[in-house]
N, C-alpha and C positions, 0 to 999 in steps of 0.2 A: 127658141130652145128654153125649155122651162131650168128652173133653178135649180131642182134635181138632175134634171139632166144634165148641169153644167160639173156640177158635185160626182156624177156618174163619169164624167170624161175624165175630169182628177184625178179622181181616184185608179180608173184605166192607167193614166199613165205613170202614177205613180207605182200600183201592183205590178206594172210589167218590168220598170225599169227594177224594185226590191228583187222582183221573182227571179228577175237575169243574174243580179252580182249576188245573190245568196245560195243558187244553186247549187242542189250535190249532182255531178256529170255519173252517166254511167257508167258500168266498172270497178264500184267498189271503190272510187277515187272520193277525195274529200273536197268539201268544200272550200272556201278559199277566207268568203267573209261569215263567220258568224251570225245569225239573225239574231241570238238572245241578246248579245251584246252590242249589237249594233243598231243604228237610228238613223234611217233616211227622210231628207225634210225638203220638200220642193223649195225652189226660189225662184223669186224672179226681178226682172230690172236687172240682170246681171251679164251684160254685153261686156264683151273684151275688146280692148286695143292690143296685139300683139306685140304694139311698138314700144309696149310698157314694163315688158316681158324681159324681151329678147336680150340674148348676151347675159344673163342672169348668172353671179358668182352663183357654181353650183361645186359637187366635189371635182366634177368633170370638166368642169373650166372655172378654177381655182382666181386666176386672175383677167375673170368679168367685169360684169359692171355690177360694184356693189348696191347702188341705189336702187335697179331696177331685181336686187335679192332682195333688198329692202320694202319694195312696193309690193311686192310677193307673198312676204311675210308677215307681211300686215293685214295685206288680202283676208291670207286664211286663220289670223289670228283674232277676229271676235268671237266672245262665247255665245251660244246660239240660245234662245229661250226654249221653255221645253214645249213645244208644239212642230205639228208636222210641217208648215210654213216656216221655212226659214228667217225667222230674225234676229238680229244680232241684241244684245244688251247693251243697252247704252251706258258705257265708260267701261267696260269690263272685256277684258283680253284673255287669251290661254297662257300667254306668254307670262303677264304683271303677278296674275291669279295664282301659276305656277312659282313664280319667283317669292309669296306672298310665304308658301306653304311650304316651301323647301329653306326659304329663313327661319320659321317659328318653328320648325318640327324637331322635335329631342325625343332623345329615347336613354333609357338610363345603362342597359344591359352592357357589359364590354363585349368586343370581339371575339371571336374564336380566332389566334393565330391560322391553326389549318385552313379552316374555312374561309377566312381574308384573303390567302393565298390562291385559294381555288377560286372565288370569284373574280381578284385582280388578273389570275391569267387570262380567264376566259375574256373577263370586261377586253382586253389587250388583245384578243385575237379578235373582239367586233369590233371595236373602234380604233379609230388612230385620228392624226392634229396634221392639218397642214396647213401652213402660211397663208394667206389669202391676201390681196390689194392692202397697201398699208399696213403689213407688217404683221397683223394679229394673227394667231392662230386660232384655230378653229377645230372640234371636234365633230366628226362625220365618222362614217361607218366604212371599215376596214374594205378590201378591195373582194375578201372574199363574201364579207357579208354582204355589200352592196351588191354582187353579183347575184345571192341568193333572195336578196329582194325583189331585183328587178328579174329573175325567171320566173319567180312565182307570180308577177304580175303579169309578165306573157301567157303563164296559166290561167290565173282569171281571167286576162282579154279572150283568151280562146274557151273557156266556160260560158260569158259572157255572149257570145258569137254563136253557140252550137245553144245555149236556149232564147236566145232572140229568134232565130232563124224557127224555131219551133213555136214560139208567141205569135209570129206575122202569119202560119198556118192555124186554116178552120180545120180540126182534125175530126169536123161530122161532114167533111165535104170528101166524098173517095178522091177526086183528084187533086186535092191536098195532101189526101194519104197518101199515094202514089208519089207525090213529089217529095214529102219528107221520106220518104222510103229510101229514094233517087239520091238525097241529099245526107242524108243522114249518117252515114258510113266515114266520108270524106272529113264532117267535121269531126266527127266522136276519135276520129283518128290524131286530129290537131290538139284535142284536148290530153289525149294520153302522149303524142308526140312532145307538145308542152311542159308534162307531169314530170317526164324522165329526164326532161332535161334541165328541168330544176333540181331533183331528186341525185341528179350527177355532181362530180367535180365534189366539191367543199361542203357540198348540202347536209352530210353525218357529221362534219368537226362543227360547224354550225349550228346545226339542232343541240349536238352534244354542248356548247358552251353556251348555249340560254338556258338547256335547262341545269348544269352546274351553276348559273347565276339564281337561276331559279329555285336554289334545290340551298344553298349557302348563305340565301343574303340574308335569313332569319336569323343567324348566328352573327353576324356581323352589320347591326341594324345602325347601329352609331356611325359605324365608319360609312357607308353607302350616303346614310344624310350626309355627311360632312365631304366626303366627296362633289355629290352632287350637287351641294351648296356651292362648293369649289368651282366644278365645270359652268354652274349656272353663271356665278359671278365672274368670271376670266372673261367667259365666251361671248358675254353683254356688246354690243356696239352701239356707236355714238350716231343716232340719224343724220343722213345726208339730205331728209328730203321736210327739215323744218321742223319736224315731230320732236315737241321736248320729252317724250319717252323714249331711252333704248331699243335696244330692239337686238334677237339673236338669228341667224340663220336659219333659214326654212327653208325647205327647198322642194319640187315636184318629180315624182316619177310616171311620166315618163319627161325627164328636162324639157324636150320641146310641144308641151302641149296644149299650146296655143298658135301652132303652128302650122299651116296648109298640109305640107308635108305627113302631118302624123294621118289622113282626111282616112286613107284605105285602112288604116290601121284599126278605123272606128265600125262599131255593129251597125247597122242599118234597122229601124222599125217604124213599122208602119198603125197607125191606129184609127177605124174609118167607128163614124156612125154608127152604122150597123154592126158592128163587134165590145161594145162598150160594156162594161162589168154590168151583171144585172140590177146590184143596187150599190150606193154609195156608201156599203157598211165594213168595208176593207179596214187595216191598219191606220190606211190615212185617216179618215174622218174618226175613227174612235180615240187618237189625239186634236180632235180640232181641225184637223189637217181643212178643211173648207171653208174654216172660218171666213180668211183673208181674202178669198172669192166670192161671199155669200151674194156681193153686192153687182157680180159680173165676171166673165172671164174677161172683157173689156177692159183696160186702164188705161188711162192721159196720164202722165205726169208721173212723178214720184221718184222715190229712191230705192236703193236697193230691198225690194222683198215687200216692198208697198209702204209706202209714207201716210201717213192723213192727207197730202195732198194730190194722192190718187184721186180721178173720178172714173167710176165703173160703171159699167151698163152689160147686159146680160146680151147676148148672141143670139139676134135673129133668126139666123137661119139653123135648118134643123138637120142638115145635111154634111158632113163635109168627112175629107182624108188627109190627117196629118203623116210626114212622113218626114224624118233626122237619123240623123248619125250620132250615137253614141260613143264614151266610151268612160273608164274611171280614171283618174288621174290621184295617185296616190300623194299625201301627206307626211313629208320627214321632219321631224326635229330630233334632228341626235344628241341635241343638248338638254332636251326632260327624261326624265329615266322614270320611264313608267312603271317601273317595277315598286319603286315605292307606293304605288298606290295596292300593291299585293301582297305588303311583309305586314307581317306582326308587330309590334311590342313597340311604336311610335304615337306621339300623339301632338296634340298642336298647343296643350296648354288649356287655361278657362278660356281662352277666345272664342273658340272653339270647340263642339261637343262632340262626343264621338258619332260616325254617322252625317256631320257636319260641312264636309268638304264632298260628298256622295253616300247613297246610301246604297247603291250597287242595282237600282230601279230604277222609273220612269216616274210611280206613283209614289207622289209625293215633294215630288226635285225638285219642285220651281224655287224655293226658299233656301237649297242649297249651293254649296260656293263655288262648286265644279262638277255636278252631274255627268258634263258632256263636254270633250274635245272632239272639233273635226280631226279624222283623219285620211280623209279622201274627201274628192268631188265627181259629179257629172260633168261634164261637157256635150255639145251639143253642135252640130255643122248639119250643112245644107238642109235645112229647115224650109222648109213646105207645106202650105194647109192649100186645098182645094176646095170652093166651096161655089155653094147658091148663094154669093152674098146678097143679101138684103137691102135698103135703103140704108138702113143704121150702121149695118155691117159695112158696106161699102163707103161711108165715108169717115170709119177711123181705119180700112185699108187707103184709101186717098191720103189720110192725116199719114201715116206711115211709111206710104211715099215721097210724098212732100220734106219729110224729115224735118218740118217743120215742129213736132213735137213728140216725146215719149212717148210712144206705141206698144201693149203688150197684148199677149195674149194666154191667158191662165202662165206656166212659171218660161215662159218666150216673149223675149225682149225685140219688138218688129223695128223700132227707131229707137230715135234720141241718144244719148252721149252715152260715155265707155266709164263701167264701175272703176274706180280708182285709177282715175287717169291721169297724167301731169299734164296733158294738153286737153283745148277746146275743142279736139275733132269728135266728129257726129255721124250715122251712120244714118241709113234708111234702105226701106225694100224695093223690090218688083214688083210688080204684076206681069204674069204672061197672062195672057187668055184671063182663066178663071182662077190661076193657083197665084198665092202671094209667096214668093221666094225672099227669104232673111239670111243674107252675106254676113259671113265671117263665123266667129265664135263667143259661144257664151255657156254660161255654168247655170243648171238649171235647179243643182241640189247638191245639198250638202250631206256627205255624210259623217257621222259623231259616232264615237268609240264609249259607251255607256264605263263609267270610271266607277269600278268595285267598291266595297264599302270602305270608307277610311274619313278620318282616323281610325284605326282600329279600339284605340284609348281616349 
């Protein structure tokens, strides 16, 4: 397989998996994730242990295991560099970054009385504080707004599902047509059955009290920092797992999604050879996105999202059919208030220039102090590649089974040990026949919420 063609498969699964979670369904219904604002970046080396996971303090099981919220939120708290490969920056967090910019930000304006008032209620109807293991309290997101979180994420999974199901059809083959024909009614029904039942219940007091925060917090710019500063500092904990940084609650929606259980819940896609983007000039590779592979979809060794002690080698054979489970696994922190990064009349001081902590772009960012927060991930189950392996090919699937070393394959982790793990255990594949099968779960991309411009002074 030549190098463009390896650049060609990337980029495949990258536009399929952007094309699913950005989709507008039919209907006249909306989309769920934004494309302007939003930043998908393959990874890889990024296999889970479940057992690292599980029992996780969340709002829903208040009194967990905080250690294993702890390894969670540390997970998804590097800030990622700006390219379509996911890498982390080395020494720098969402969480430190954010605590950085919510101490130094002043703003001079006073409050509006009214306006204080109208945003305090609303803040009160999203959020609420509940005790968690040892005492602290903790600020999470009220029962009705967490409910309209997690329907609207039932609505992207079923988005997500009804344009997958249309990516895995040729719609220049009529019995393709035929079959999305057959198919197509069923899902488009789960997406608007989804919609309403988000759209129900609390979903108007809800909308109506983001956008009264949204619509107030200009008037009340001073009290919102000092707040914020407030909740940031209260809601700090002390690591259980070594780490002499703090650390604040994060937590995932859907809770258990690292879980066997969630498996039906996930889209299914298929991406063979013969279906591959006609050239590698997508989204991906116009950030770089191929960089990190130029040298192979092959890799030994390495850390999360490739190391210098990767060694690559490009894929023999010319033939093959990938096929996984998808799905998104959304990102909370109720403790940053993003809204700050959307009011007015704040600034950070000389440290800082305006435009300094983001400039609300891509071009240009790499120099600034917070362009990008994750706030979702990929996940990936029963992973599958079938192929003609090769001589070459066939003995880093042997390395892979063996589990004798770190095995990937473009952003699919085949061996070797579990990102952020607290134990030594180690994983490896199959082989049936001709297909390589990869047990369990892993994350194959990150996605980042592009952070508007600010300072705005």
């Amino acid at each position: 397989m030549s190098p463009d063609t390896e650049k060609r498969v990337l980029s495949t699964i990258y536009d399929s998996i952007s094309s699913a979670i950005t989709y507008t369904p039919p209907g006249n219904l909306p989309p769920v994730t934004d494309r302007k604002v939003t930043f998908l970046q393959l990874a890889s080396n990024f296999a889970i242990n479940p057992g690292d996971f599980d029992n996780a303090v969340n709002p829903g099981n208040p009194n967990g295991d905080l250690s294993k919220a702890e390894n969670f939120s540390r997970l998804v708290d590097a800030q990622p560099e700006v390219q379509n490969s996911y890498v982390a920056q080395a020494g720098k967090s969402v969480d430190q970054t954010y605590g950085g910019i919510i101490r130094g930000a002043n703003a001079t304006e006073m409050p509006d009385p009214v306006q204080a008032a109208r945003y305090e209620e609303a803040h009160s109807f999203l959020y609420t504080r509940i005790r968690g293991s040892g005492g602290r309290w903790t600020t999470v997101e009220s029962e009705p707004y967490a409910h309209y979180l997690d329907t609207r994420q039932n609505y992207a999974d079923a988005i997500v599902a009804y344009r997958t199901a249309n990516i895995n059809l040729d719609m220049t083959k009529p019995a393709d047509q035929r079959k999305w024909t057959a198919i197509e009614p069923a899902l488009r029904n789960k997406v608007t059955t989804a919609y309403n039942r988000w759209k129900t219940a609390d979903a108007g007091k809800v909308e109506n009290a983001i956008s009264v925060m949204g619509t107030s917090i200009n008037s009340m710019i001073r009290a919102v920092l000092q707040q914020s500063k407030e909740e940031y500092e209260n809601s700090s904990k002390a690591s259980l797992l070594g780490d002499p940084v703090p650390w604040h609650l994060t937590y995932a929606t859907p809770g258990n999604w690292y879980a066997p259980e969630l498996s039906p819940n996930l889209s299914e896609l298929t991406i063979g050879s013969d279906r591959l983007n006609t050239s590698a000039s997508s989204e991906f590779t116009s950030w770089g996105g191929g960089a990190s592979w130029n040298a192979g979809l092959w890799s030994v060794g390495g850390g999360v999202s490739g190391s210098s002690s990767d060694v690559r080698s490009h894929m023999d054979s010319d033939h093959f059919k990938l096929n996984f489970k998808f799905g998104v696994v959304q990102i909370r922190r109720p403790w940053m208030n993003s809204s700050l990064f959307q009011m007015n009349g704040w600034s950070l001081g000389a440290a800082v220039p305006r435009g300094g902590v983001s400039e609300g772009k891509l071009v240009g960012a790499e120099a600034k102090l917070m362009p990008l927060v994750p706030t979702a991930f990929i996940i990936v189950r029963d992973v599958s590649i079938e192929a003609e392996w090769k001589a070459e090919d066939y003995r880093r699937v042997q390395e892979s089974i063996s589990g004798h070393a770190s095995v990937g394959w473009g952003p699919f982790q085949f061996s070797g040990s579990y990102s952020r793990s607290t134990s030594n255990t180690t994983f490896n594949s199959s082989l049936d026949g001709g297909t390589l099968k990869v047990p369990g779960v892993q994350i194959i991309a990150m996605i980042s919420s592009i952070i508007p411009y600010s300072p705005p002074q």
